[in-house]
N, C-alpha and C positions, 0 to 999 in steps of 0.2 A: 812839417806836414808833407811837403812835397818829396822832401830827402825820402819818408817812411813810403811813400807811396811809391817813387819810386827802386827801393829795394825787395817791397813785394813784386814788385813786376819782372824784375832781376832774377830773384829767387822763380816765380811760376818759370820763365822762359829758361833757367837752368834747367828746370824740371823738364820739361819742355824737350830740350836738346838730350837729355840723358834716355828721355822713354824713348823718344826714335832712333836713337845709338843701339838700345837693347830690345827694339822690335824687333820681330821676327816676318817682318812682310817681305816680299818681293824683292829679289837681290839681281842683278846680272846673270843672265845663264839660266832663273830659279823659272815654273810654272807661271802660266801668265795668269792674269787675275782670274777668278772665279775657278780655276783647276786645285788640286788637291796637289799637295807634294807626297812622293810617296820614297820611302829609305830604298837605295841603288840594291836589286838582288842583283846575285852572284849570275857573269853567265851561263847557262847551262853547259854543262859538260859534250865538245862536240865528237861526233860518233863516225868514225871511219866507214867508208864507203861499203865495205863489206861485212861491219857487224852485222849478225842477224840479233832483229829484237827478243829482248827477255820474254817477252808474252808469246813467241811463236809456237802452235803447238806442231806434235808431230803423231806421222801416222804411219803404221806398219806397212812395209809394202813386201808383198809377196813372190817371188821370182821362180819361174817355170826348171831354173838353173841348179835350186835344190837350198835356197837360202830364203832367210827373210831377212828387213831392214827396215828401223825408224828412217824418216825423213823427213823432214820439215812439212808442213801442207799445202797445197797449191804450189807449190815449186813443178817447173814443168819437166816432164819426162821425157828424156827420148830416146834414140839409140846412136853408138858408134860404131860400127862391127859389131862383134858379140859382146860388146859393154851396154849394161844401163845407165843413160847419166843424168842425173834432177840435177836444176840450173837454177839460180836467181839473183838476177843482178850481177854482181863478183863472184858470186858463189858458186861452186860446183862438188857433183860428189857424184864418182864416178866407180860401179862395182863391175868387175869382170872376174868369169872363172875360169881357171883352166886347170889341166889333169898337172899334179904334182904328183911322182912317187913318194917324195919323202916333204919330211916336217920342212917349214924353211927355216933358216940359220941367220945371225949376222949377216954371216960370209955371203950368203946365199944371196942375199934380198941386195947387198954391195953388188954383185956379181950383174944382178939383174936389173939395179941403176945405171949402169953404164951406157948402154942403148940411148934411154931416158935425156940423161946427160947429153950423149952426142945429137940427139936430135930436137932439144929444146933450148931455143936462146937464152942466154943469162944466166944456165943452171949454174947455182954453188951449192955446191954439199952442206948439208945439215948433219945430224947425227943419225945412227940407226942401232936399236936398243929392244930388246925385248919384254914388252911389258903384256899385261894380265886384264883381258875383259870377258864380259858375261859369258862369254863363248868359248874362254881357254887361252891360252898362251898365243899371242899374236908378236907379229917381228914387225917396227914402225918404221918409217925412215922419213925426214922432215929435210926440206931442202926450199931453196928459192930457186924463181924462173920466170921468165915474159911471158908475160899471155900471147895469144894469137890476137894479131892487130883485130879492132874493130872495126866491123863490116861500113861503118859509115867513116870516123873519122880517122879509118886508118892507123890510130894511137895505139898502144900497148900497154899495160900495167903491168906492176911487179905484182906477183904472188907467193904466198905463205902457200906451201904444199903438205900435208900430212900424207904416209903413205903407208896402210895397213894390210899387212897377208895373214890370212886366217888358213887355217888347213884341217881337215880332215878325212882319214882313207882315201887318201889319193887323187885329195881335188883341192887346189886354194882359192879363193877368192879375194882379190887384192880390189881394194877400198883408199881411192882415194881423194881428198879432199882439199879440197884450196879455194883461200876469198883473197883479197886484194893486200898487200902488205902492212901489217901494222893493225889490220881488225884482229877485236877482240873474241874470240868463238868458240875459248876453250870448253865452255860449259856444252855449248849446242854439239860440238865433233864428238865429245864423250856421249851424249845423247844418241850421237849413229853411232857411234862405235859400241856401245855397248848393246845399242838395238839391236846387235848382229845376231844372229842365230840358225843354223845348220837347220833342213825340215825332211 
């Protein structure tokens, strides 16, 4: 009698040890009691200093210079010489016109990097290529360079520079654009770039 009683007891307390082997409560590290555990999401994907967001919209801006252009919205305006430049954050996009007789060329728009080069720290040449927006045959040229130090901490950044000359009858207007190294912005620079348009 005693033997059977005690191998029921045996048995429950095997039972016993086996269910809290395969509970699922509270482990090291786990939510503490009355919290919910929830399965680890992926961390979001992080966003360089200069991406502009996918939702930004944009707005035509009009220029007394004989041109129009998309631009992002609320980006502030201002001037540099006879350039207009909308700014944000890393970002810049900077339209100046001047009298051209002729179309530009490869050669041409190289010729006219040179300046550029000598008088921006860090320039390395990118490529310069003839490609095709709403506006007609435009000549690009893509390069790196420092920013000008920041007014407060003095530091500098690298920048991704895109540099577009548009031309017609004897006036170009060169567009040029730059956010911080490594943002993503291809979508929104086709956006001005393609905003562009002669009036």
């Amino acid at each position: 009698m005693n033997v059977r009683r005690n191998v029921r007891l045996a048995t429950a307390g095997s039972l016993l040890i086996l269910l809290g082997a395969c509970s699922s409560g509270p482990v090291s590290g786990s939510p503490v009691s009355g919290s919910k555990a929830t399965a680890a999401s992926p961390a979001p994907e992080a966003a360089v200093a200069g991406d502009i967001p996918d939702a930004q919209a944009f707005v035509a801006y009009a220029s007394s210079d004989g041109y129009s252009i998309k631009v992002p919205e609320g980006w502030a305006r201002s001037t540099d010489g006879a350039a207009t430049v909308f700014t944000d954050k890393f970002n810049t996009i900077r339209i100046e016109t001047t009298p051209a007789p002729t179309a530009p060329t490869v050669d041409s728009v190289k010729t006219d990097l040179v300046p550029v080069a000598a008088s921006s720290k860090g320039y390395t040449a990118g490529k310069i290529t003839a490609v095709s927006r709403k506006a007609g045959p435009v000549i690009t040229a893509t390069y790196t360079q420092d920013s000008a130090p920041n007014a407060v901490t003095s530091k500098a950044i690298r920048l991704d520079v895109e540099r577009y000359v548009f031309w017609r009858g004897g006036k170009a207007a060169v567009v040029t654009l730059s956010s911080a190294a490594g943002s993503d912005n291809v979508d929104p620079w086709m956006m001005v770039t393609d905003g562009f348009s002669w009036t």
